[in-house]
C-alpha positions in Angstrom: 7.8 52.8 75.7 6.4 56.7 76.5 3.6 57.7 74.4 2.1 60.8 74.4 -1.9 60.5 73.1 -3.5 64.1 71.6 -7.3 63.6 71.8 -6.7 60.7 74.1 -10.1 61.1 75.7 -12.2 61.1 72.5 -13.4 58.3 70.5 -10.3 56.6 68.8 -7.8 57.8 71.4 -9.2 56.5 74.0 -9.0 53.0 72.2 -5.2 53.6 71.6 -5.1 54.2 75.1 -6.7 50.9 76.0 -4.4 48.9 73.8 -0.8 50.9 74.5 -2.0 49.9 78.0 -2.6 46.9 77.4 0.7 46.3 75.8 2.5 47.4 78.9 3.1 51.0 77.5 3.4 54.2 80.2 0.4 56.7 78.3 -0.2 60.4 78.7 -3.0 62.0 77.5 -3.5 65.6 75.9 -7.1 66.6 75.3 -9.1 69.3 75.6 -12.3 68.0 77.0 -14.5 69.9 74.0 -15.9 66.2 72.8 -13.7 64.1 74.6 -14.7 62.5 78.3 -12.5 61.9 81.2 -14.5 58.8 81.5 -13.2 57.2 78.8 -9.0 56.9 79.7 -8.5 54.5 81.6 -7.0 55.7 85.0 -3.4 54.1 84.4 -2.9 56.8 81.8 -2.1 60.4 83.2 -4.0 63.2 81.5 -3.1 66.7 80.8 -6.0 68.9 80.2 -5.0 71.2 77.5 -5.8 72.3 73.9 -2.9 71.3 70.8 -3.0 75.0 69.8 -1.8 76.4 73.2 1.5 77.9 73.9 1.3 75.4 77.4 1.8 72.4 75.1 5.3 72.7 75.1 6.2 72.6 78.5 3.8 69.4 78.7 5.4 67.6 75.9 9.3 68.0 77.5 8.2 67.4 81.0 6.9 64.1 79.6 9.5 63.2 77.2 7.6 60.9 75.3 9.6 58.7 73.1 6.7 58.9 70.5 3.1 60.8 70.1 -0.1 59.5 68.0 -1.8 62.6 67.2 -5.5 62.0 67.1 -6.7 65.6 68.4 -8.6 66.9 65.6 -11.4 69.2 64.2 -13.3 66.1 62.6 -16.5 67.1 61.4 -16.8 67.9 57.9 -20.2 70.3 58.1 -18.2 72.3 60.9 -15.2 72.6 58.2 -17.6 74.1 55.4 -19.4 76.4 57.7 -16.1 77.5 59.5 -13.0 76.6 57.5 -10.7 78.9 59.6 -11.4 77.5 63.0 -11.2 73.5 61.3 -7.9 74.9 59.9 -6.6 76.6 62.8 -7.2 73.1 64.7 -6.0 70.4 62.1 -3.4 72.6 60.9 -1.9 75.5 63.2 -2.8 72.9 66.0 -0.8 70.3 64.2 2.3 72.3 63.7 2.3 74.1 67.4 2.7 70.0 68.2 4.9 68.6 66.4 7.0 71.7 66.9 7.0 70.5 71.3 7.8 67.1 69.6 11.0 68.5 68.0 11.9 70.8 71.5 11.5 67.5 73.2 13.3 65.3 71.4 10.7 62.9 70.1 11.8 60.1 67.3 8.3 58.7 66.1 5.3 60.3 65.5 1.9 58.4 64.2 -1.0 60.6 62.8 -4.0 59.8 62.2 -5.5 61.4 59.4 -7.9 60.6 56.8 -9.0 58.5 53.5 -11.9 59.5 51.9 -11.7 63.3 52.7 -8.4 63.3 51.4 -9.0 61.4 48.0 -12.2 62.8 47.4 -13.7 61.4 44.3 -11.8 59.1 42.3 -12.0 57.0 39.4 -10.2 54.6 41.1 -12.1 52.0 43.8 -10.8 50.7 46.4 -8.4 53.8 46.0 -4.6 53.2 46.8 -1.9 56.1 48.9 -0.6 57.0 45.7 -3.9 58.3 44.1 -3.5 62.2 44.2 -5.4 63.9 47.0 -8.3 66.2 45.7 -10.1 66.6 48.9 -13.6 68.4 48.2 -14.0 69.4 51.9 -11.5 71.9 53.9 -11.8 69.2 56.4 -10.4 67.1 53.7 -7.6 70.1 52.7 -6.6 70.8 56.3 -5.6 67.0 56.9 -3.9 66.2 54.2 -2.1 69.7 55.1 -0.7 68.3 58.6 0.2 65.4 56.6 2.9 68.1 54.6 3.9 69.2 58.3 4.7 65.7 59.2 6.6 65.2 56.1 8.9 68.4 56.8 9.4 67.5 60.5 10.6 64.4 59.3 13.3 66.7 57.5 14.0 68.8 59.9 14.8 66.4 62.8 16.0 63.2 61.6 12.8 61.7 62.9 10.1 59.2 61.6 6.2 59.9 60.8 3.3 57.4 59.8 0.2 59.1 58.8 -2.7 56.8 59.0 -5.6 57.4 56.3 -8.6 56.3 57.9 -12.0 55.2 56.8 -14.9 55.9 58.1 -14.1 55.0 61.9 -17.5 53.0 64.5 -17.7 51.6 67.3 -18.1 52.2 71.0 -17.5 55.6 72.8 -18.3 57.2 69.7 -20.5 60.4 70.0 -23.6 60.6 68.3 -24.9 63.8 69.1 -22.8 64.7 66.2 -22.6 65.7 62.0 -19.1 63.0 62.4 -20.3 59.3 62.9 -23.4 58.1 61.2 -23.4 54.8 62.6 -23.5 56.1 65.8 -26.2 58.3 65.6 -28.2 55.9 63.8 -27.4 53.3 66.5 -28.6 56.2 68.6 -31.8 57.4 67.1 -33.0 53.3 66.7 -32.7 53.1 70.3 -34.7 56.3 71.3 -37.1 55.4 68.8 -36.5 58.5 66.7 -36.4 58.6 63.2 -32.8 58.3 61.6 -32.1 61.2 58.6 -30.3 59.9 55.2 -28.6 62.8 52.7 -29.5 62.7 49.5 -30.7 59.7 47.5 -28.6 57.4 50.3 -26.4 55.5 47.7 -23.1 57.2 48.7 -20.9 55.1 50.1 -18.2 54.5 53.0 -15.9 52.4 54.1 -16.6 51.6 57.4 -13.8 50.1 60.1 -14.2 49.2 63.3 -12.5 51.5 65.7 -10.6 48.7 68.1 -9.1 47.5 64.6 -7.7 51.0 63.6 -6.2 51.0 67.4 -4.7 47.8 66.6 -2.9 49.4 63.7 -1.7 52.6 65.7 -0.2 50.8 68.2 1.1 48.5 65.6 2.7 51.8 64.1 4.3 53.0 66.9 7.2 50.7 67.6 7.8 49.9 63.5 10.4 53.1 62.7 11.2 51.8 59.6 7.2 52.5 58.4 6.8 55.8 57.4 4.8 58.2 54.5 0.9 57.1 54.4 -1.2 54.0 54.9 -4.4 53.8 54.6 -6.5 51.9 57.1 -9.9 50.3 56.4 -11.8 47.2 55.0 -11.6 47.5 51.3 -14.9 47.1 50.7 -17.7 49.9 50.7 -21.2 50.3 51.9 -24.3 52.6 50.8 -25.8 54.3 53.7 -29.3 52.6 52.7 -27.5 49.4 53.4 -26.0 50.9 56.5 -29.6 51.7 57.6 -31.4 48.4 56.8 -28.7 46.5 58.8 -28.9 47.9 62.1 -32.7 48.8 62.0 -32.9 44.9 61.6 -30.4 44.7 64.5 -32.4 47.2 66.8 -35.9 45.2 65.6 -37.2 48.3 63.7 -39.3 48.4 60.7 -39.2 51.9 60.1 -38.1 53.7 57.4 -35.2 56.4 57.3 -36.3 59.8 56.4 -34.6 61.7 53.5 -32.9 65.1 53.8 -30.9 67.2 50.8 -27.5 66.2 50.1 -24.7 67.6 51.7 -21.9 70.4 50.1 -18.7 68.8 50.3 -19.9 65.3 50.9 -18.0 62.8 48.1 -20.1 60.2 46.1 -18.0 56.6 47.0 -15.1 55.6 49.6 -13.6 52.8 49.6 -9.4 52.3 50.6 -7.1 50.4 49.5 -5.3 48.8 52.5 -2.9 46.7 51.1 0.1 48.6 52.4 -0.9 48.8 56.1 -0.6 45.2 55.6 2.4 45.2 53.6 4.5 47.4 56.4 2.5 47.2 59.4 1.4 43.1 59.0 -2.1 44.4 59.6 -5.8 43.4 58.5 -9.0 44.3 59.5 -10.0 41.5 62.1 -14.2 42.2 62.4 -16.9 42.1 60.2 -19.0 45.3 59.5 -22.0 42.4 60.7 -20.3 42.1 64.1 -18.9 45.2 64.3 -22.9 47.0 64.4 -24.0 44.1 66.9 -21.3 45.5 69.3 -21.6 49.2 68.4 -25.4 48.8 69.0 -25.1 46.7 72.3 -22.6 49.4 73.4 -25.0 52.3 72.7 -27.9 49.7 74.1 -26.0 49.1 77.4 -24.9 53.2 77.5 -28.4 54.5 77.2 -30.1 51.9 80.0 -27.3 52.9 82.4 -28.4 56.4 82.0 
């Protein structure tokens, strides 16, 4: 199969890269290079330097012809959102429908988005929260996602084609930047290794459900040959973590015995997030495969092996 990546040189797409390779797949890669590297897709896969809100997507996306697209370009920090909802919008939304708009010119039958869980749920009553929970995102990170999710939704309409969006949790793992307001595992993994103090919001009790980023590839690449799957999944763990607890673990993985340092809470950051993952398993036959445990060690050797080769 063809499969077009957006964002294929950032953090999760570069994973789905490595697996639809893996799995004999012919990859192109759209990304803009603004926090994606070159360095990370793999040279089998042909990238296309370009931004998903530019008119020039279109005539990349026909002279591909991809059979299907994951769509993992995105404006992912929530800070960013709150201090600059139009531009977060303008990517996550606008950028959204300028692509699925080439997918529909092109021809394109499947299209797997990657969106998100706890942004989109906000705070809920309801732990481990399921798809059918209403969204009440508290963010315009949170709003503009759940937004492309409506796009997808009238594509599907409009061209007879099939969509999957994927509600993440909080995604780790390897490749992932911490230089950052998106990823607190890596920049804790980060700081711990430079020996610089690591900053917790608030009182730290908030929680997260945290998956490891080769298992949410798994269940994108699952996604994109299963047609008959389509609406929302949520991917993640099912069980939640405070950010204290976050801390403690991999400051006893990087052998330090210092304490975090606190910081005001955050506007638009929810209380608890935890997913209910019960259908990804249900229509995709997928599970999370690695421990949050194992899941640090390798995130921290990753960043450990990273910074000595710099």
């Amino acid at each position: 199969m063809k499969v077009l990546v957006t964002g294929g040189a950032g953090f999760i797409g570069s994973h789905v890269v490595d697996r639809l390779l893996a799995g004999g797949h012919q990859v192109t890669v759209v990304d803009n290079l603004s926090s994606g590297r070159r360095a990370n897709v793999d040279p089998a896969a042909t990238v296309h330097v370009g931004d998903i809100r530019s008119p020039n997507l279109g005539a990349i996306v026909a002279a591909e012809r991809p059979d299907a697209v994951v769509h993992t370009a995105a404006q992912a920090a929530v800070a960013r959102s709150v201090a600059d909802p139009a531009f977060d919008a303008a990517v996550n939304v606008v950028g959204t429908a300028n692509l699925l708009e080439a997918a529909r010119r092109a021809g394109v039958r499947r299209v797997v988005y990657t969106s998100t869980g706890g942004a989109a749920y906000g705070d809920t009553e309801v732990l481990p929260t399921p798809e059918d929970h209403p969204a009440r995102a508290t963010s315009p990170y949170g709003v503009s996602k759940v937004a492309a999710e409506r796009y997808l939704e009238c594509w599907t309409g409009l061209t007879g084609g099939t969509t999957l969006a994927l509600r993440l949790g909080n995604v780790y793992g390897p490749r992932q930047n911490p230089h950052g307001e998106a990823g607190v595992i890596a920049i804790f993994c980060h700081r711990l290794l430079a020996g610089q103090s690591c900053v917790v919001y608030g009182d730290g009790e908030q929680t997260r459900d945290y998956v490891f980023v080769e298992d949410v590839a798994d269940a994108i690449v699952r996604a994109i040959t299963r047609s008959d799957a389509t609406g929302i999944a949520n991917i993640a763990t099912g069980r939640e973590t405070t950010v204290n607890e976050l801390y403690r673990r991999l400051a006893k993985l990087a052998g330090v015995g210092v304490a975090s340092r606190r910081a005001p809470g955050r506007a638009g950051e929810q209380r608890r997030s935890v997913l209910d993952a019960s259908r990804a398993k249900a229509i995709l036959g997928w599970t999370p495969g690695t421990a949050l445990d194992d899941g640090l060690a390798r995130t921290l050797a990753w960043f450990k092996r990273h910074t000595e080769g710099r």
